[in-house]
PDB file of N, CA, C and O in Angstrom:
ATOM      1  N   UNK A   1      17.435  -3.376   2.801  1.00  0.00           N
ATOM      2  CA  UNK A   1      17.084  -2.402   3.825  1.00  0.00           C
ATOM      3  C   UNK A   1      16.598  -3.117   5.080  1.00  0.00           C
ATOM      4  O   UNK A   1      16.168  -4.270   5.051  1.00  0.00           O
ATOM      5  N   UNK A   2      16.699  -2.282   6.328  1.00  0.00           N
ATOM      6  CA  UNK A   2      16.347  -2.972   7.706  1.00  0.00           C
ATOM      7  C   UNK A   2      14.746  -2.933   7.686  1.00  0.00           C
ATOM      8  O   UNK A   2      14.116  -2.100   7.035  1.00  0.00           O
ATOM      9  N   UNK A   3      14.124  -3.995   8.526  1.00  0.00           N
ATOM     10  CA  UNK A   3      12.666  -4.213   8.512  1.00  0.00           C
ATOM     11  C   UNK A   3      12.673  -3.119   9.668  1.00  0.00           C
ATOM     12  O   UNK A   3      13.623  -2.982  10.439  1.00  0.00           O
ATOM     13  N   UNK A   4      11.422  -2.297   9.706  1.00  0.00           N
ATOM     14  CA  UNK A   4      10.962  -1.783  10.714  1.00  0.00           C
ATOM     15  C   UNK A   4      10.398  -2.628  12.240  1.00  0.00           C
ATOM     16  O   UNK A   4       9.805  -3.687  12.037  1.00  0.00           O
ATOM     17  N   UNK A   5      10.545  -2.254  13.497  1.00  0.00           N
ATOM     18  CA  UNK A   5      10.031  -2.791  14.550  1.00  0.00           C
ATOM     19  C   UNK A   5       8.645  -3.454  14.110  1.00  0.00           C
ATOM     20  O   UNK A   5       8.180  -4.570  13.880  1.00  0.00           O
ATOM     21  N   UNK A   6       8.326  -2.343  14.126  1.00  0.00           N
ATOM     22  CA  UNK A   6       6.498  -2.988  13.317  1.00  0.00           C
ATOM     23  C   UNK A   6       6.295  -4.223  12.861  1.00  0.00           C
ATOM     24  O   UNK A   6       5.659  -5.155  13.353  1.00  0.00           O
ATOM     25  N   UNK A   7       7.333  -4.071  11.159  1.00  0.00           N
ATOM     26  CA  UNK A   7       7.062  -4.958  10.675  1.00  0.00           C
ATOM     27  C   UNK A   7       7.753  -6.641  10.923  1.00  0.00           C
ATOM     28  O   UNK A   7       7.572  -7.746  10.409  1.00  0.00           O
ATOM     29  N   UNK A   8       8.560  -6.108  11.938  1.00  0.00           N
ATOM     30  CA  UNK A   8       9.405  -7.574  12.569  1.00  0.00           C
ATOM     31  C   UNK A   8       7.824  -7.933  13.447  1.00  0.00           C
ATOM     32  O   UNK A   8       7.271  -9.024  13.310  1.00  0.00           O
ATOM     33  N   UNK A   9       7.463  -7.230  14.010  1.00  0.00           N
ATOM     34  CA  UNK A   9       6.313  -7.901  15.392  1.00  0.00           C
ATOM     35  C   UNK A   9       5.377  -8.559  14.285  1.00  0.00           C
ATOM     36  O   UNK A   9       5.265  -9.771  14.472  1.00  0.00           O
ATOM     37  N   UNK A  10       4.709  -8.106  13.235  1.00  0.00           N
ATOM     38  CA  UNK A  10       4.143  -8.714  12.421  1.00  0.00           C
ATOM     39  C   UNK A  10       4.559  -9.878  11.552  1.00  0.00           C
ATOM     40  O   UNK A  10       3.885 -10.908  11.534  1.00  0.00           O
ATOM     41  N   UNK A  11       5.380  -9.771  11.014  1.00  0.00           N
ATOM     42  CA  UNK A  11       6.318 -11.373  10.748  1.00  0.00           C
ATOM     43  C   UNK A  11       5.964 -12.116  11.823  1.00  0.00           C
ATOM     44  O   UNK A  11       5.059 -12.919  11.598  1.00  0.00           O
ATOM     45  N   UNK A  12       6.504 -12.087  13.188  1.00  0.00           N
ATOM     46  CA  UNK A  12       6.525 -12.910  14.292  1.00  0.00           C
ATOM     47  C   UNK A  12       5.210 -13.691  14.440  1.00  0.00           C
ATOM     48  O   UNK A  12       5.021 -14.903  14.547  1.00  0.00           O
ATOM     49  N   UNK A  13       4.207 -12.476  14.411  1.00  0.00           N
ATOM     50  CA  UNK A  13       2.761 -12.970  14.798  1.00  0.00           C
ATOM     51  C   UNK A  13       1.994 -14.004  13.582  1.00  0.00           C
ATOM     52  O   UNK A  13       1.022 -14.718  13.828  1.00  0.00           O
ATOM     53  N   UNK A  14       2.657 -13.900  12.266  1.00  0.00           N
ATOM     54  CA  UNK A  14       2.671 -14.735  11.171  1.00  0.00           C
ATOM     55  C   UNK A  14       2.984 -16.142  11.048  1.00  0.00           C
ATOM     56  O   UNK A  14       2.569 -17.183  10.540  1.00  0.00           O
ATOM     57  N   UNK A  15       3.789 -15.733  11.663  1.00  0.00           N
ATOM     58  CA  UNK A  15       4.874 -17.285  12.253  1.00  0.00           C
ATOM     59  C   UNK A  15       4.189 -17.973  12.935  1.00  0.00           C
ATOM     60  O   UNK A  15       3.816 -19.113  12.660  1.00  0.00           O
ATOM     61  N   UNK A  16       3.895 -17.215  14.120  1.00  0.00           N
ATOM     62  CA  UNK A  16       3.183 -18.262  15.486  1.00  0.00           C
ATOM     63  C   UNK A  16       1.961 -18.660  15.316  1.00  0.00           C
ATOM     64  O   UNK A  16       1.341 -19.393  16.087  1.00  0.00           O
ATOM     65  N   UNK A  17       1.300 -17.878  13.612  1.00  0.00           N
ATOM     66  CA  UNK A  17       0.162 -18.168  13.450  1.00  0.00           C
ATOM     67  C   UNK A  17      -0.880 -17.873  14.061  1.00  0.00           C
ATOM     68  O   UNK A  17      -1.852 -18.585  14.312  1.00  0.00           O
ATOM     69  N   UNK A  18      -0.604 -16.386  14.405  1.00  0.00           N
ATOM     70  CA  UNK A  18      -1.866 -15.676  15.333  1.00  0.00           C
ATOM     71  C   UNK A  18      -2.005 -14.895  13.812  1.00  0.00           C
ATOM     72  O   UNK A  18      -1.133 -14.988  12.947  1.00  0.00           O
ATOM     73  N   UNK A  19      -3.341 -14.063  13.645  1.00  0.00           N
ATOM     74  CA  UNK A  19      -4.146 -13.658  12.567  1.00  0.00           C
ATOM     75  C   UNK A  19      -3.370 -12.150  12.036  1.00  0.00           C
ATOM     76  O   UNK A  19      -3.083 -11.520  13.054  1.00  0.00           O
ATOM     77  N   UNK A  20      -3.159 -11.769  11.411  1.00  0.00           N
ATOM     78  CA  UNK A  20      -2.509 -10.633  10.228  1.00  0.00           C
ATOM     79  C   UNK A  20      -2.971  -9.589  10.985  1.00  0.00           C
ATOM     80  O   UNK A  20      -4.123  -9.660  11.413  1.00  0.00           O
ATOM     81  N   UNK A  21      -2.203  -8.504  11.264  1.00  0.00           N
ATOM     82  CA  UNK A  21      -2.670  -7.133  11.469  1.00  0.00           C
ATOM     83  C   UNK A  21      -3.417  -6.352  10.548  1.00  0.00           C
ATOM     84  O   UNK A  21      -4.315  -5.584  10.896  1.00  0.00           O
ATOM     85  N   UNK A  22      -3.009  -6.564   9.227  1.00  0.00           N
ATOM     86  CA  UNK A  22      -2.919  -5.735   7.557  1.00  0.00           C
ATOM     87  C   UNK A  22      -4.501  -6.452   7.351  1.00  0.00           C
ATOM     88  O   UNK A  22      -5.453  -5.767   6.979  1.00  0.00           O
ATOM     89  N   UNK A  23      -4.580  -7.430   7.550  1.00  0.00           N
ATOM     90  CA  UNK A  23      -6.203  -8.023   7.240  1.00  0.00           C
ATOM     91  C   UNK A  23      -7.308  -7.626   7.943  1.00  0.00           C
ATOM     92  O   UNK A  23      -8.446  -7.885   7.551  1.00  0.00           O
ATOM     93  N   UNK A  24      -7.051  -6.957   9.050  1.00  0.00           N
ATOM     94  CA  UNK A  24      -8.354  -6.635  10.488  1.00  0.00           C
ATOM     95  C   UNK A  24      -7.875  -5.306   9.588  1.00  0.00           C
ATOM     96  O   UNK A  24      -8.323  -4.481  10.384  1.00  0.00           O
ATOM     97  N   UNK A  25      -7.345  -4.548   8.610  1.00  0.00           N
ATOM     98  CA  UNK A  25      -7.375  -2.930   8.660  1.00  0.00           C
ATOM     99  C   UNK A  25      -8.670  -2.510   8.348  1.00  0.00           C
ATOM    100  O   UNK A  25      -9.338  -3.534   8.209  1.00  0.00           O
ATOM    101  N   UNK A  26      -9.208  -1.740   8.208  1.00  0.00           N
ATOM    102  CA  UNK A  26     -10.642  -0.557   7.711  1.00  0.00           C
ATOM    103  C   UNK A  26      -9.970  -0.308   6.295  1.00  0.00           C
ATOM    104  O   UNK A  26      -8.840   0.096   6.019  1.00  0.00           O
ATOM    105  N   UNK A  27     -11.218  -0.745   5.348  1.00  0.00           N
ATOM    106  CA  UNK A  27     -10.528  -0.228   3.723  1.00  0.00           C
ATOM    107  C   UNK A  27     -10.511   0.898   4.125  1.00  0.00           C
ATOM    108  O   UNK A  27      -9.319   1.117   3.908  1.00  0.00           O
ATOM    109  N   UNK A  28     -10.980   2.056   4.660  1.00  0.00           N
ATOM    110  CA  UNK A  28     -10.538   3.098   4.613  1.00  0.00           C
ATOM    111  C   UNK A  28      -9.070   3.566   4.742  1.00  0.00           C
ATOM    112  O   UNK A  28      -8.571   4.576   4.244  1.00  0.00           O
ATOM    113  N   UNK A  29      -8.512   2.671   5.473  1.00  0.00           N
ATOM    114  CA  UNK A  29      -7.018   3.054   6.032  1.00  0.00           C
ATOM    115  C   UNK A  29      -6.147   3.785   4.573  1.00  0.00           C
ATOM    116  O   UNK A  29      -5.366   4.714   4.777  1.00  0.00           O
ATOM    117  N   UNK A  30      -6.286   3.471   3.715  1.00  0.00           N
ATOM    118  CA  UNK A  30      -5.663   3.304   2.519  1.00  0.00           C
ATOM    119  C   UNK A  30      -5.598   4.783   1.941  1.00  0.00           C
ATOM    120  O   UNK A  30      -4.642   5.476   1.592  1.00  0.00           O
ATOM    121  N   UNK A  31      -7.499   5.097   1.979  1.00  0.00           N
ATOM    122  CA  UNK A  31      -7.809   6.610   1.281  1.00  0.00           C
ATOM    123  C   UNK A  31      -7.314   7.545   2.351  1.00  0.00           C
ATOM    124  O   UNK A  31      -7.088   7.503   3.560  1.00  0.00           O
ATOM    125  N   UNK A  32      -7.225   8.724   0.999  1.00  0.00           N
ATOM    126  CA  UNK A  32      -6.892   9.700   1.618  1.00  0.00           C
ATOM    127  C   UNK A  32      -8.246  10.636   1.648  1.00  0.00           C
ATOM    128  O   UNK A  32      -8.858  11.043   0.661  1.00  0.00           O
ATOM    129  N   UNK A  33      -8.596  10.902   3.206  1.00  0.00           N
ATOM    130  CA  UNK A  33      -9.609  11.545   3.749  1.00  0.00           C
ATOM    131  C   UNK A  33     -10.084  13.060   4.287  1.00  0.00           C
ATOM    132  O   UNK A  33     -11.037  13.509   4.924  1.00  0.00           O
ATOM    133  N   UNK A  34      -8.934  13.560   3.697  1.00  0.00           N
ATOM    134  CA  UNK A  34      -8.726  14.998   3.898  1.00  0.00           C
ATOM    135  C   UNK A  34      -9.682  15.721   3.129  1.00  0.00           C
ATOM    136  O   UNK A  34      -9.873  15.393   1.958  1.00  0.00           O
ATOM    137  N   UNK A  35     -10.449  16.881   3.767  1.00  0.00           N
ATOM    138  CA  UNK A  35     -11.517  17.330   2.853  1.00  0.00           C
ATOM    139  C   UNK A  35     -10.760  18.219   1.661  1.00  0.00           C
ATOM    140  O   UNK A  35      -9.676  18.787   1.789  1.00  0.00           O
ATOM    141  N   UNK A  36     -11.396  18.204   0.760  1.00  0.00           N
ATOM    142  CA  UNK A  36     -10.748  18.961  -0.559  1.00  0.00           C
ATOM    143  C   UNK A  36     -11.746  20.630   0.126  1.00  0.00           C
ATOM    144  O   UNK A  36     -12.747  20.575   0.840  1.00  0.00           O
ATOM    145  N   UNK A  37     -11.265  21.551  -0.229  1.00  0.00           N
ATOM    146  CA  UNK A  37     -12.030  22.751  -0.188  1.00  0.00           C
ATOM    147  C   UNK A  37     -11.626  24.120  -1.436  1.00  0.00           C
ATOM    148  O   UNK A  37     -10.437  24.297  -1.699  1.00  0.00           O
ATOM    149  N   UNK A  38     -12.173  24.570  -1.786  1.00  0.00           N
ATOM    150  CA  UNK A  38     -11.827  25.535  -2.957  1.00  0.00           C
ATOM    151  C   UNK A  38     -11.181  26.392  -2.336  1.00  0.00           C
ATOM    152  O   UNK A  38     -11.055  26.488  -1.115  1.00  0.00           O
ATOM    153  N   UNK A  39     -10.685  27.141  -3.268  1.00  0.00           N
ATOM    154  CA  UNK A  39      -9.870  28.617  -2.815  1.00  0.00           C
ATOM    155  C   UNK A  39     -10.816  29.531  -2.135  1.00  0.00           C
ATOM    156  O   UNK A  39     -11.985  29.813  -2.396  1.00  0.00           O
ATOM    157  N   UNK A  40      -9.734  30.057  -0.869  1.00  0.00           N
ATOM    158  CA  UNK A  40     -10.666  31.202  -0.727  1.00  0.00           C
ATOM    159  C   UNK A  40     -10.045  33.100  -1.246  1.00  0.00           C
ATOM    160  O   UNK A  40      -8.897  33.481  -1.472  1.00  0.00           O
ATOM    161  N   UNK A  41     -11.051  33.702  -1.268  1.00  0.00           N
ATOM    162  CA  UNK A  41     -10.247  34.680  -1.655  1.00  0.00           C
ATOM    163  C   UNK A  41      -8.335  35.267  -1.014  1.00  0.00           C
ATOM    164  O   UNK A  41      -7.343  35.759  -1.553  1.00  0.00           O
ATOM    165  N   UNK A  42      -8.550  35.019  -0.245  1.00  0.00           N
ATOM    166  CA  UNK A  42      -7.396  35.005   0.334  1.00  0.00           C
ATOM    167  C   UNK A  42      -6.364  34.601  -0.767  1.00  0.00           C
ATOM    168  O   UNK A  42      -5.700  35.334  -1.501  1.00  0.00           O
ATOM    169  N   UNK A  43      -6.419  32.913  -0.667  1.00  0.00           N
ATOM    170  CA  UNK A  43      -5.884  32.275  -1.623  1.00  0.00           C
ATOM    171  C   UNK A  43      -5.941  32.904  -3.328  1.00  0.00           C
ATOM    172  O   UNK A  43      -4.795  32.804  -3.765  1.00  0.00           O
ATOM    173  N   UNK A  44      -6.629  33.343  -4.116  1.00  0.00           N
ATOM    174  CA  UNK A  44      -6.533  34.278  -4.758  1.00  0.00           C
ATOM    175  C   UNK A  44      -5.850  35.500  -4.849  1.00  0.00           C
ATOM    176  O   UNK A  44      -5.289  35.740  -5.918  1.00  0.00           O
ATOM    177  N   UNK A  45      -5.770  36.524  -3.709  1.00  0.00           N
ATOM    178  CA  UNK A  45      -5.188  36.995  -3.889  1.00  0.00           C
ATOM    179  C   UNK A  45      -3.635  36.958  -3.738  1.00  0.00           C
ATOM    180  O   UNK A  45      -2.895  37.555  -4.520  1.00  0.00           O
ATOM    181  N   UNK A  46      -3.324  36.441  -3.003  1.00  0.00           N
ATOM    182  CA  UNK A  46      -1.715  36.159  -2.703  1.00  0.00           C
ATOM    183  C   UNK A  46      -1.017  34.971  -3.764  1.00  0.00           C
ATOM    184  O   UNK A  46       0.061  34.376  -3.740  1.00  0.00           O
ATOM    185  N   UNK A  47      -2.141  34.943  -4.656  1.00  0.00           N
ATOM    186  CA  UNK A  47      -1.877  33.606  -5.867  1.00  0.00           C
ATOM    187  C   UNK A  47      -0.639  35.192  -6.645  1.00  0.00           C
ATOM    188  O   UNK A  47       0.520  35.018  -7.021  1.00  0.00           O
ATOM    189  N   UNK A  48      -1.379  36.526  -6.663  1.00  0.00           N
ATOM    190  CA  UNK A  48      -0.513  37.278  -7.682  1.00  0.00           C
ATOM    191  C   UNK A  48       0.327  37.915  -7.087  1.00  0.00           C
ATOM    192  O   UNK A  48       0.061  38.695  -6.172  1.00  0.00           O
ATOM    193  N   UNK A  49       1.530  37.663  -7.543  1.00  0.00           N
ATOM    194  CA  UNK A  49       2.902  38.343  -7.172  1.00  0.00           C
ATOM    195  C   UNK A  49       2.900  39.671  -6.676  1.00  0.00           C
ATOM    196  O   UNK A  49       3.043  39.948  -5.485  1.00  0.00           O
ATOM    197  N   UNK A  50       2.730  40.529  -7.629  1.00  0.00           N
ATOM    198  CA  UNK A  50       2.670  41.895  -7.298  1.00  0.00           C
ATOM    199  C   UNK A  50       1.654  42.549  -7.590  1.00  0.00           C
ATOM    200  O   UNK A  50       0.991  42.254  -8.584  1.00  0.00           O
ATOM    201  N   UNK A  51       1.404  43.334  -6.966  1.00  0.00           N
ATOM    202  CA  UNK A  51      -0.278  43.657  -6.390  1.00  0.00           C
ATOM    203  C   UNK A  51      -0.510  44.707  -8.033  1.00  0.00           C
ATOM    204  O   UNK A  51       0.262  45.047  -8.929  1.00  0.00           O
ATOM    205  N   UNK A  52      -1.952  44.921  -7.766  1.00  0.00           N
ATOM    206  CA  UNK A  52      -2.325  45.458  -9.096  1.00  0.00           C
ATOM    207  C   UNK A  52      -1.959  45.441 -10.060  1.00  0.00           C
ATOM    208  O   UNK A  52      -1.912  46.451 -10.762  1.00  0.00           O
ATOM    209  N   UNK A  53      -1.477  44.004 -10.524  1.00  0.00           N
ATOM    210  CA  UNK A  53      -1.618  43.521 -12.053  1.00  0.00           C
ATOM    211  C   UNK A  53      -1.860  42.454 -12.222  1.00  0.00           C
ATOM    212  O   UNK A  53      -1.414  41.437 -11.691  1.00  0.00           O
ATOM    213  N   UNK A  54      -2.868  42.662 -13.271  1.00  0.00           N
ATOM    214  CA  UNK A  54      -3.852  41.625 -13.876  1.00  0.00           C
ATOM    215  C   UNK A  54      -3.809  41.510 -15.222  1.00  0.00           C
ATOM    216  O   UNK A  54      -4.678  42.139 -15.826  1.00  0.00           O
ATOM    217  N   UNK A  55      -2.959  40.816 -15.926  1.00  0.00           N
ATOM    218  CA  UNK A  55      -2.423  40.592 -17.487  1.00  0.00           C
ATOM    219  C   UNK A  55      -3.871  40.651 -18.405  1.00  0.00           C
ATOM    220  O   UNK A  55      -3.976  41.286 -19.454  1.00  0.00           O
ATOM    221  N   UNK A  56      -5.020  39.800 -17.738  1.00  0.00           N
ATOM    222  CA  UNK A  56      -6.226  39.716 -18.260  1.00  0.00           C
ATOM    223  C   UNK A  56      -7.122  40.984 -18.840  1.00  0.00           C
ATOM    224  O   UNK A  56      -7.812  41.081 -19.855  1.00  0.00           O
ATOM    225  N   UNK A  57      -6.842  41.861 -17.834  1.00  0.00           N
ATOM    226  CA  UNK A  57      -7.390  43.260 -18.045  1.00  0.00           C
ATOM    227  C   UNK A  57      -6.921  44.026 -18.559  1.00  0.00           C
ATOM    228  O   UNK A  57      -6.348  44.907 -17.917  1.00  0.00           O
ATOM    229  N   UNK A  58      -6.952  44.049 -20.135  1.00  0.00           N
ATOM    230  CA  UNK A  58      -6.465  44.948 -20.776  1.00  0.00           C
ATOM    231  C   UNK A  58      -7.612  46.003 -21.347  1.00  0.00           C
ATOM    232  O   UNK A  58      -8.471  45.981 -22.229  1.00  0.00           O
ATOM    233  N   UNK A  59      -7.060  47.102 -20.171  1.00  0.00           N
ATOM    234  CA  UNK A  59      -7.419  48.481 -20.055  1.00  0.00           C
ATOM    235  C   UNK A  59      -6.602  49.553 -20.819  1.00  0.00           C
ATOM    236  O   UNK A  59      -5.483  49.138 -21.119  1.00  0.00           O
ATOM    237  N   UNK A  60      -6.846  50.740 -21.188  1.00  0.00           N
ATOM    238  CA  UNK A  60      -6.282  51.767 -22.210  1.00  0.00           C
ATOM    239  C   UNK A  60      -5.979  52.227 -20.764  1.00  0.00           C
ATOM    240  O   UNK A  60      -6.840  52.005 -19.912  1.00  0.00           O
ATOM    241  N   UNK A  61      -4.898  52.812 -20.433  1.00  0.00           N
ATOM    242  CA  UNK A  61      -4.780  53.700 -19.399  1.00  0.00           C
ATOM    243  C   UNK A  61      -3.561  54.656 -19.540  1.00  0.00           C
ATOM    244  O   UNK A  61      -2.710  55.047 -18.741  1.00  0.00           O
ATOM    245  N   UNK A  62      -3.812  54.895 -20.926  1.00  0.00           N
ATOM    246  CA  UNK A  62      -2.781  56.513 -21.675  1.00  0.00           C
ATOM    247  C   UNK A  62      -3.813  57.128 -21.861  1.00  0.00           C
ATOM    248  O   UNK A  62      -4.925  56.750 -22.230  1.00  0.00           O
ATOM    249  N   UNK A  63      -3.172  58.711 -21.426  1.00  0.00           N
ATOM    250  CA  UNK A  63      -3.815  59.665 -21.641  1.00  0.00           C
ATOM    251  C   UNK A  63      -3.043  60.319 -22.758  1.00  0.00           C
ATOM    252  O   UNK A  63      -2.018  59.918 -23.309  1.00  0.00           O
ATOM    253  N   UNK A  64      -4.081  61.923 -23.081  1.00  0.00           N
ATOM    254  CA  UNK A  64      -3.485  62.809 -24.454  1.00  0.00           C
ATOM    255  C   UNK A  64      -3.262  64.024 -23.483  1.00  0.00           C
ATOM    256  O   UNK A  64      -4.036  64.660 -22.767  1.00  0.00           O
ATOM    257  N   UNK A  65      -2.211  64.088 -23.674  1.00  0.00           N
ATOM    258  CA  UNK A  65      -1.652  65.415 -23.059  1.00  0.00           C
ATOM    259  C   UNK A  65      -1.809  67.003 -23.743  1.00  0.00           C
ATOM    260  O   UNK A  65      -0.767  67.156 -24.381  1.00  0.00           O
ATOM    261  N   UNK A  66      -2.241  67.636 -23.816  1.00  0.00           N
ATOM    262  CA  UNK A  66      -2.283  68.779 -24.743  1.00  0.00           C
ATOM    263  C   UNK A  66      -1.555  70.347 -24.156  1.00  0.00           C
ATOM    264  O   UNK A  66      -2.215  70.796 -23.219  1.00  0.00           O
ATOM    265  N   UNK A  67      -0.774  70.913 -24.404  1.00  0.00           N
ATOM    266  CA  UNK A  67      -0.452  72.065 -23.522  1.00  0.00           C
ATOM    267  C   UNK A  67      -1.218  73.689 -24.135  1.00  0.00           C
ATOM    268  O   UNK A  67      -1.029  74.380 -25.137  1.00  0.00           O
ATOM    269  N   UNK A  68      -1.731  73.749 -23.458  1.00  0.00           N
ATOM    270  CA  UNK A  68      -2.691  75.088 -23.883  1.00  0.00           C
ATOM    271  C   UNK A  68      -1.886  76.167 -23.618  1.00  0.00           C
ATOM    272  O   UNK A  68      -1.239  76.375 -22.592  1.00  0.00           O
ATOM    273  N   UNK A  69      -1.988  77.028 -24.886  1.00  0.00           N
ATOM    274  CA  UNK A  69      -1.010  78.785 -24.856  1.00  0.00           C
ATOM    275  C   UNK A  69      -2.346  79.517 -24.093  1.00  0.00           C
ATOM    276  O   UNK A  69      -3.477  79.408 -24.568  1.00  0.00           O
ATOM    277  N   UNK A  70      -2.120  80.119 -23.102  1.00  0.00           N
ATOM    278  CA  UNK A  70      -2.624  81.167 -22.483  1.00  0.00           C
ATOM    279  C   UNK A  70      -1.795  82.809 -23.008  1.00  0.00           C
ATOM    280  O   UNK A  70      -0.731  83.259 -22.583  1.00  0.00           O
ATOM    281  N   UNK A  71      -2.607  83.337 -23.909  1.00  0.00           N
ATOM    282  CA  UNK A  71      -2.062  84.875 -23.946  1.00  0.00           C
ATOM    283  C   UNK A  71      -1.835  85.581 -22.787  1.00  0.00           C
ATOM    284  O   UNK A  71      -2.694  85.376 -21.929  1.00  0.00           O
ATOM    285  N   UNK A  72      -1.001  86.309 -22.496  1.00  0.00           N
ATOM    286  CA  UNK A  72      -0.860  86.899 -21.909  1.00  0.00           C
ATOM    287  C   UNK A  72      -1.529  88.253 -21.741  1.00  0.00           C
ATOM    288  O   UNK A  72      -1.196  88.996 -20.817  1.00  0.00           O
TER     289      UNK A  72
END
């Protein structure tokens, strides 16, 4: 594969024996510094597909139907 610009100028500066770019870095350079943050509800809700169902909640929600004779 082709060396990047970058990494040709850095070779060069290796050569001529001027000091490493990669060695002056900040250990930080490396980590990843992005804050972690929890869900927010938002994120919760649009986690469930289709709205009002929740597999977890198992609710009775049959009724008893009864038909009452009214005499006439």
């Amino acid at each position: 594969m082709a060396r990047s610009k970058a990494a040709k100028i850095r070779q060069k500066r290796i050569r001529e024996g001027r000091m490493d770019p990669q060695t002056a870095r900040s250990p930080f350079a490396e980590h990843d510094l992005r804050t972690r943050t929890t869900k927010t509800k938002k994120d919760y809700v649009y986690r469930t597909k289709h709205k009002n169902r929740y597999p977890h909640q198992k609710e009775n929600d049959s009724f008893y139907f009864t038909a009452m004779h009214i005499p006439s």
